[in-house]
Structure formats: C-alpha cells, structure tokens
N, CA, C and O of each residue as an XYZ file, in Angstrom:
504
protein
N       0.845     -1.185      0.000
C       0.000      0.000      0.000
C       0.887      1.245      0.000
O       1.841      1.336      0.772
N       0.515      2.340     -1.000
C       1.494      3.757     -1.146
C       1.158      4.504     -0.042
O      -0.023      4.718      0.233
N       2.078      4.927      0.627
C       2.011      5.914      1.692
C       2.676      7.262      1.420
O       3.793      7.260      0.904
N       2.259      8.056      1.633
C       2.719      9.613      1.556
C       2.820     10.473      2.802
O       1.716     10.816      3.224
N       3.886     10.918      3.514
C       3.744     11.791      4.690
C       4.466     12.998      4.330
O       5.455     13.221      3.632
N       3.546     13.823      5.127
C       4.401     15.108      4.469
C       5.032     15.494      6.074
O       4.806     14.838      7.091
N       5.774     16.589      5.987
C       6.412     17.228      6.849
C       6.975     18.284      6.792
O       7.239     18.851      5.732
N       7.241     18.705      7.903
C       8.001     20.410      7.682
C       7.238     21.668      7.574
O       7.849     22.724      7.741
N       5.939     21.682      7.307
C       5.207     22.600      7.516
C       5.569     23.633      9.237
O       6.088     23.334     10.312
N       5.038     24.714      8.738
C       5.030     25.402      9.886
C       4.993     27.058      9.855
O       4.722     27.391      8.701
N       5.166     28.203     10.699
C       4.606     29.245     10.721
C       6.087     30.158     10.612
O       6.837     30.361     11.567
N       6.280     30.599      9.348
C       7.770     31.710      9.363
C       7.171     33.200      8.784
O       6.047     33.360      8.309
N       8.007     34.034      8.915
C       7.402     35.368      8.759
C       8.031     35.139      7.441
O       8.627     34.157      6.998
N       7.688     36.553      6.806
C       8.053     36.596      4.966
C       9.155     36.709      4.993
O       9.840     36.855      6.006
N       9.597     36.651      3.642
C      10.947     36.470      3.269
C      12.065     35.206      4.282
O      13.280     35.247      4.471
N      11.068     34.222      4.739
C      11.921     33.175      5.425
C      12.215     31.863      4.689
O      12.402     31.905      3.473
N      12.260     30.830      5.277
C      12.309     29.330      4.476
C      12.075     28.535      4.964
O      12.513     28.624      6.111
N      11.304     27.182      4.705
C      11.104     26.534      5.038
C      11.472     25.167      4.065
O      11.312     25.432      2.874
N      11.964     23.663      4.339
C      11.978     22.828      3.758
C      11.384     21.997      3.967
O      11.706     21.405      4.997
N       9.955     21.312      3.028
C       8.994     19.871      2.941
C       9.630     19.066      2.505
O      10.467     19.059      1.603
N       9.118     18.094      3.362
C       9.619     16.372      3.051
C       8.567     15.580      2.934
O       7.589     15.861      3.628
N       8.496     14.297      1.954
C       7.077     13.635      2.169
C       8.349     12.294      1.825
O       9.130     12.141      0.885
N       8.099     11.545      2.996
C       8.158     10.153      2.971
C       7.389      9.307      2.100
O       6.191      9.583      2.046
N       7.829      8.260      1.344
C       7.209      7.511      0.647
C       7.649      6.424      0.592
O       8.866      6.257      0.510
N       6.626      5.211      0.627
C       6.641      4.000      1.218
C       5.418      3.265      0.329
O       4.313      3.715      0.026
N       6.087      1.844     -0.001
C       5.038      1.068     -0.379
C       4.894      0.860     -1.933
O       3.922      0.209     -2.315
N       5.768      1.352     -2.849
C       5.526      1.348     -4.093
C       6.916      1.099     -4.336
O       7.761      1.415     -3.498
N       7.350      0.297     -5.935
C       7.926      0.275     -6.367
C       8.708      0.320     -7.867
O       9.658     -0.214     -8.439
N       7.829      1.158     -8.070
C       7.430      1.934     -9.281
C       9.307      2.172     -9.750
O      10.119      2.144     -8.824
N       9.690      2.339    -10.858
C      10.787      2.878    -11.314
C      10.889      4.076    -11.639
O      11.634      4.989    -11.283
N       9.682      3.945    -12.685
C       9.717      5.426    -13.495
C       7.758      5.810    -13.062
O       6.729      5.140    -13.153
N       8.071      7.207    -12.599
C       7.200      7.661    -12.184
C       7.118      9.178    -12.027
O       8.136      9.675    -12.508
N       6.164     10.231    -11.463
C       6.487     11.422    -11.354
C       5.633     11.995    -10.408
O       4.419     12.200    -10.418
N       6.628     12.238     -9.482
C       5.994     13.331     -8.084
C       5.844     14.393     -7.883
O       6.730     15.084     -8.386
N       4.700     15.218     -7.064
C       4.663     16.374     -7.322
C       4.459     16.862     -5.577
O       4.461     16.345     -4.460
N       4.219     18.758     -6.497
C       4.113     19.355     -4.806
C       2.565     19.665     -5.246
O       2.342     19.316     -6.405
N       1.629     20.155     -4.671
C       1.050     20.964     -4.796
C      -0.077     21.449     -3.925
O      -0.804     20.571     -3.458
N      -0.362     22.806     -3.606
C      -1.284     23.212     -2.652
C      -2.593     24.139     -2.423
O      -2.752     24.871     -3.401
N      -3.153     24.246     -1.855
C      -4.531     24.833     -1.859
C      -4.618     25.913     -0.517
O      -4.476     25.650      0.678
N      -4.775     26.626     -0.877
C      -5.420     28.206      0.280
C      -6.638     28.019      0.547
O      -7.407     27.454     -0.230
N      -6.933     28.428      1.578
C      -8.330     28.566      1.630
C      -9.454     29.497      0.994
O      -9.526     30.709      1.195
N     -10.268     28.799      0.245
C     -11.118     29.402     -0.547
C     -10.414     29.393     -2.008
O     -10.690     30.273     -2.824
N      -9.618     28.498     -2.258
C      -9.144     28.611     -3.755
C      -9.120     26.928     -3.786
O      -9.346     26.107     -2.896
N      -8.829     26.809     -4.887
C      -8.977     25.545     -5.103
C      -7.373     25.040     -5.744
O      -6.863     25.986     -6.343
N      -6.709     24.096     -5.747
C      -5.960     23.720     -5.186
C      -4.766     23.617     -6.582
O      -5.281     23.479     -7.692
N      -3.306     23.680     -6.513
C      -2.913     24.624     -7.853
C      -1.479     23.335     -7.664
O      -0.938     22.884     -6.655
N      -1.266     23.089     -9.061
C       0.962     22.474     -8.560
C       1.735     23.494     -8.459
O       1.562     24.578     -9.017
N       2.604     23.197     -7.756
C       3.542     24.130     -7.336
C       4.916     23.269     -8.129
O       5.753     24.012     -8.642
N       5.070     22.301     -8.196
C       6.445     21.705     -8.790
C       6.725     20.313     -9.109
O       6.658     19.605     -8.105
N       6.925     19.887     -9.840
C       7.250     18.332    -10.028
C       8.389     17.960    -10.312
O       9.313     18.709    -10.632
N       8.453     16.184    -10.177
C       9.759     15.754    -10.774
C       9.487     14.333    -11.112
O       8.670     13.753    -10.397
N      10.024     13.704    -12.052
C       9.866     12.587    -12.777
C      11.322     11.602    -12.138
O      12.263     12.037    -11.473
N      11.087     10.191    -12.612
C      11.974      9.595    -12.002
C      13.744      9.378    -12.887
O      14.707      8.619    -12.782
N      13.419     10.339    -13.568
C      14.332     10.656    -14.932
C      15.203     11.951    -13.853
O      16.424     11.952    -14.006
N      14.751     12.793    -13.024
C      15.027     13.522    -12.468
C      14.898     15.337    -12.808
O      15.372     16.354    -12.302
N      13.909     14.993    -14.036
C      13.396     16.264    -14.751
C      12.905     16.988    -13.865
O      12.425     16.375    -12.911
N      12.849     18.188    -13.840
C      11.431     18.986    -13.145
C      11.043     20.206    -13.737
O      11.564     20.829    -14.662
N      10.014     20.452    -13.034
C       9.356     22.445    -13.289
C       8.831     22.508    -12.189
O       8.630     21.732    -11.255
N       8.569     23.865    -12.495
C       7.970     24.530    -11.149
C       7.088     25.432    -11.829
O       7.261     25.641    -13.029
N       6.058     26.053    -11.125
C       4.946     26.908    -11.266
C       5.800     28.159    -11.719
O       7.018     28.148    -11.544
N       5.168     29.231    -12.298
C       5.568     30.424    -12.700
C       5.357     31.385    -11.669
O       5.672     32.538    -11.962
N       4.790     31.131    -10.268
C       4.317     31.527     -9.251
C       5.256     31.484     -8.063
O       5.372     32.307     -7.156
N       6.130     29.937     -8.338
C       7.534     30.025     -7.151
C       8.967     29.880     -7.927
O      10.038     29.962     -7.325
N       8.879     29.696     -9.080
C      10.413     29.899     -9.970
C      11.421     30.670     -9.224
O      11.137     31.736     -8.676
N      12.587     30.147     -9.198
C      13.511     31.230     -8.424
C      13.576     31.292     -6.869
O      14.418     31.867     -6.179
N      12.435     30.528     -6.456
C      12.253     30.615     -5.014
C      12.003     29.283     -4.387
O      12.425     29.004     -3.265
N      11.132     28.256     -5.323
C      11.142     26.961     -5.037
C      11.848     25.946     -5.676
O      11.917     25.869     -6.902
N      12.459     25.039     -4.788
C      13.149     24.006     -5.551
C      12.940     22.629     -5.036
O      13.290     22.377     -3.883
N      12.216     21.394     -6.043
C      11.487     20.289     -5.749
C      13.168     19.269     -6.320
O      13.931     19.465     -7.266
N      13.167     18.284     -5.291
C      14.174     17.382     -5.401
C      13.959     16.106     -4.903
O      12.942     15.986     -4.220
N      14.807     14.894     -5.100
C      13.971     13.965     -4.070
C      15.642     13.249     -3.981
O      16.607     13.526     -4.693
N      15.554     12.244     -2.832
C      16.476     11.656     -2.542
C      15.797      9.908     -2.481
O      14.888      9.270     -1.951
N      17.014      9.719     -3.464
C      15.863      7.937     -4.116
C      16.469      6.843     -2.523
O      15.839      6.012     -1.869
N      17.715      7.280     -2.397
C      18.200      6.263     -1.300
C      16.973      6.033      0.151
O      16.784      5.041      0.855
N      16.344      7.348      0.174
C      15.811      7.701      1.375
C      14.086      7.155      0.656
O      13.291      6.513      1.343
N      13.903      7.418     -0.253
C      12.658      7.412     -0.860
C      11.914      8.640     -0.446
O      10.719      8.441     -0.227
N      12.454     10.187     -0.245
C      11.826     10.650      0.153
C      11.878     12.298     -0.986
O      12.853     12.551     -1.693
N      10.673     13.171     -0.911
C      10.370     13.980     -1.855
C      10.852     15.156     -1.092
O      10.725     15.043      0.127
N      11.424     16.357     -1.565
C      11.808     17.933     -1.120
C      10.974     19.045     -1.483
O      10.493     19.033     -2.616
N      10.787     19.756     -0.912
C      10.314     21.243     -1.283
C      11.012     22.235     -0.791
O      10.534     22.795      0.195
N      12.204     22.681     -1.285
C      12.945     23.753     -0.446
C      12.052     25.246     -0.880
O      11.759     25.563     -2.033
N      11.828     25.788     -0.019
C      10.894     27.357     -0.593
C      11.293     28.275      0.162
O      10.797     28.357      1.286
N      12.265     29.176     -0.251
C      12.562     29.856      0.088
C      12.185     31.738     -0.226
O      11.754     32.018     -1.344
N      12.367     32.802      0.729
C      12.040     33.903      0.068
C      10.261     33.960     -0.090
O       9.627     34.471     -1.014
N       9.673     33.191      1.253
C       8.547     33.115      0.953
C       7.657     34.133      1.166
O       8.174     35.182      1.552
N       6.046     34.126      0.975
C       5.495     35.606      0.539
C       4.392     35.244      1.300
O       4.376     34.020      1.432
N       3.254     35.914      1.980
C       2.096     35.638      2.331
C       1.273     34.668      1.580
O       0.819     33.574      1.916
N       1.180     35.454      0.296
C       0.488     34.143     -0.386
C       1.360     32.973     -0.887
O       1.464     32.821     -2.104
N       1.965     32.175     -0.084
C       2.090     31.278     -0.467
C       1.681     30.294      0.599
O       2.073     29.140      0.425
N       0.905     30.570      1.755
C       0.181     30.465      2.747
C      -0.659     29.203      1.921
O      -0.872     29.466      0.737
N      -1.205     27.751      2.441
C      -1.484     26.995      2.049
C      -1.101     26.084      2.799
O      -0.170     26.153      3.602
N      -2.283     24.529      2.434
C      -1.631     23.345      2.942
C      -1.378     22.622      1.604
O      -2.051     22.371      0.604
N       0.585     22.268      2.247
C       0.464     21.713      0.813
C       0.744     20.148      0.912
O       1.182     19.747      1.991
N       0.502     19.093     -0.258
C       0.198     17.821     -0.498
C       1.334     17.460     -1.402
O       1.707     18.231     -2.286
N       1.857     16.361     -1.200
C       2.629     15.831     -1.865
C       1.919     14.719     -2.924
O       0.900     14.158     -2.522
N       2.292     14.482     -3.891
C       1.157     13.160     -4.321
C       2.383     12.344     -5.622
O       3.503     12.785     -5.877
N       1.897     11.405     -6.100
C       2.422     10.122     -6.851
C       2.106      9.776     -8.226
O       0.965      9.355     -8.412
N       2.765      9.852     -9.077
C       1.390      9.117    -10.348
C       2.792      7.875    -10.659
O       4.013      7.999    -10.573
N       1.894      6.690    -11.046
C       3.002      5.748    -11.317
C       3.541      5.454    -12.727
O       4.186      4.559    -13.272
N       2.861      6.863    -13.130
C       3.376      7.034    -14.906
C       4.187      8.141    -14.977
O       3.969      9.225    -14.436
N       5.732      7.645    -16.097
C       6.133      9.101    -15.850
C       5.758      9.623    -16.952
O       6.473     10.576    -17.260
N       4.732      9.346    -17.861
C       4.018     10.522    -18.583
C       3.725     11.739    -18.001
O       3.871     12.885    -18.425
N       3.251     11.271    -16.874
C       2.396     12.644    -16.139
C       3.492     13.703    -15.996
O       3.215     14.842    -15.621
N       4.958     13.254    -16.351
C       5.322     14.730    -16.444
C       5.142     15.525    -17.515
O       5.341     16.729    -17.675
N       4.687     14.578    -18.312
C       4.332     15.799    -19.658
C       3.042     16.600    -19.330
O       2.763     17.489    -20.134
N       2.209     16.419    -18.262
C       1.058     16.583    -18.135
C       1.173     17.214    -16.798
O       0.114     17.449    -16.215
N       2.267     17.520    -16.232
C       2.229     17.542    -14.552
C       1.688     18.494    -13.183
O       1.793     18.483    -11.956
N       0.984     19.388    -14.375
C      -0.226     20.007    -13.538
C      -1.536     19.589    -13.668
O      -2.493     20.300    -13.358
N      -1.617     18.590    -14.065
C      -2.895     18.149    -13.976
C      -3.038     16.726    -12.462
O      -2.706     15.559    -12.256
N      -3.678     17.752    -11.837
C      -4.189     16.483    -10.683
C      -4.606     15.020    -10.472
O      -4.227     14.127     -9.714
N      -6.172     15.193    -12.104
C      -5.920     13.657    -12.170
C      -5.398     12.541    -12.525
O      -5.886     11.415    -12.432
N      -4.061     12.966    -13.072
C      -3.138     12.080    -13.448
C      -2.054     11.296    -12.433
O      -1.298     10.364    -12.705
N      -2.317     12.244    -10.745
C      -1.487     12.077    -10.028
C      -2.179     10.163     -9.017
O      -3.332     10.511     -8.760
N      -2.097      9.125     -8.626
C      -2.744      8.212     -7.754
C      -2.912      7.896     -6.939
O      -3.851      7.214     -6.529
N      -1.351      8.618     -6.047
C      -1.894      8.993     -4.545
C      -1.818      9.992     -3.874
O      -2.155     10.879     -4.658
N      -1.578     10.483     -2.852
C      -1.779     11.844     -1.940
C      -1.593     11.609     -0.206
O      -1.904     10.821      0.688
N      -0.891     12.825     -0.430
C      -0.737     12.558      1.252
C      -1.651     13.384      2.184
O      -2.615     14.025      1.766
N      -1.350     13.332      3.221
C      -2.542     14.302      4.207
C      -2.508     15.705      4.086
O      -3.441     16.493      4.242
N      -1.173     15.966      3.751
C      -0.816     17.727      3.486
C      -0.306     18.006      5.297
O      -0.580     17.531      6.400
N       0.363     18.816      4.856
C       1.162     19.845      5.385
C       0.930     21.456      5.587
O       0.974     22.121      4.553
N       0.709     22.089      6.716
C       0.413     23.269      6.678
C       1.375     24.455      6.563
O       1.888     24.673      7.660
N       1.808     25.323      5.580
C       2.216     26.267      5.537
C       1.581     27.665      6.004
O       0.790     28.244      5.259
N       1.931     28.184      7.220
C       1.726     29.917      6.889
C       2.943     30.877      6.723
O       4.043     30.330      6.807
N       2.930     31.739      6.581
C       3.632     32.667      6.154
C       3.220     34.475      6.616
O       3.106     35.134      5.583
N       3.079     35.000      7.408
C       2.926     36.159      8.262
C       3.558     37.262      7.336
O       4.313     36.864      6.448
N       3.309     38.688      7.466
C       3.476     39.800      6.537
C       4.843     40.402      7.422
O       5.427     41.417      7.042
C-alpha cells in the first residue's frame, strides 16, 4: 500500500524558508512522477512543482527562483525547499504520486497524479 507523509510545515514570517519532506513508502514503481502541490483557503488547489523519475522537473511560474522540488531515491523521500517566501504562499500543501512518468508531460494536472498525502500546513505572516 502507497504511503505519503508530508512534513516540515510550519509558521515563518516573509521572506523566510522553510523545507517539505514527504516520505514515501510502499511502491515500487521505477519510473514515475511526483509532485508538490497546494490549496489556500477558498481557492482551489494549484501544482507548485514536479519531478519525474528521470530527475526532470518544473515549477509553477508563481515560485520559480524561489522553489526548488528534489527527491532523494536512497531515502525514498520527496523535497520542497521554498525559500524567500510571501504571504500568499500560505497553504496546505500535499505531496502526491502518479506511477506514470508521462504525467510529467502533463504535470499540472491532478488527475493524473494516484496517490496523496494528508498535506502539510504552511503559513507565512506579513
């Protein structure tokens, strides 16, 4: 069974940093593509960054320059370094799985992703 935990969430004033981790467990997928992505309240829920098991990635046009998605295969575990952060980037964010690495051609699209973790809370103070 795929498991997803996220971590590292928590409350920094602007212009600080914070680094997410999502543990992953239970799959053994080769080629595949993971993502970040998160939802504010009252918006509905957006990617912030992906990466394929090729080690490709992107990022949103929203954290370029400020976010950087990585993963460490030894550990099995996913990164979100975000740094230089802004009020709105205030959100809980979700790590999730697709066991195709097509979906990086596709990798803002949600339903391509198969699993999901509980999310992680980010705030961010003015």
């Amino acid at each position: 069974q795929v498991q997803l935990v996220e971590s590292g969430g928590g409350s920094v004033q602007a212009g600080g940093s914070l680094r997410l981790s999502c543990a992953a467990s239970g799959y053994t997928y080769s080629s595949y593509c993971m993502g970040w992505f998160r939802q504010a309240p009252g918006k509905e829920r957006e990617v912030v960054a992906a990466i394929d098991s090729d080690g490709s990635t992107d990022h949103a046009d929203s954290v370029k320059g400020r976010f950087t998605i990585s993963r460490d295969n030894a550990k099995n575990t996913l990164y979100l370094q975000m740094n230089s952060l802004k009020p709105e980037d205030t959100a809980m964010y979700y790590c999730a799985l697709s066991e195709d690495i097509a979906t990086s051609l596709d990798w803002s699209r949600e339903s391509r992703y198969n699993y999901w973790g509980q999310g992680t809370q980010v705030t961010v103070s003015s």
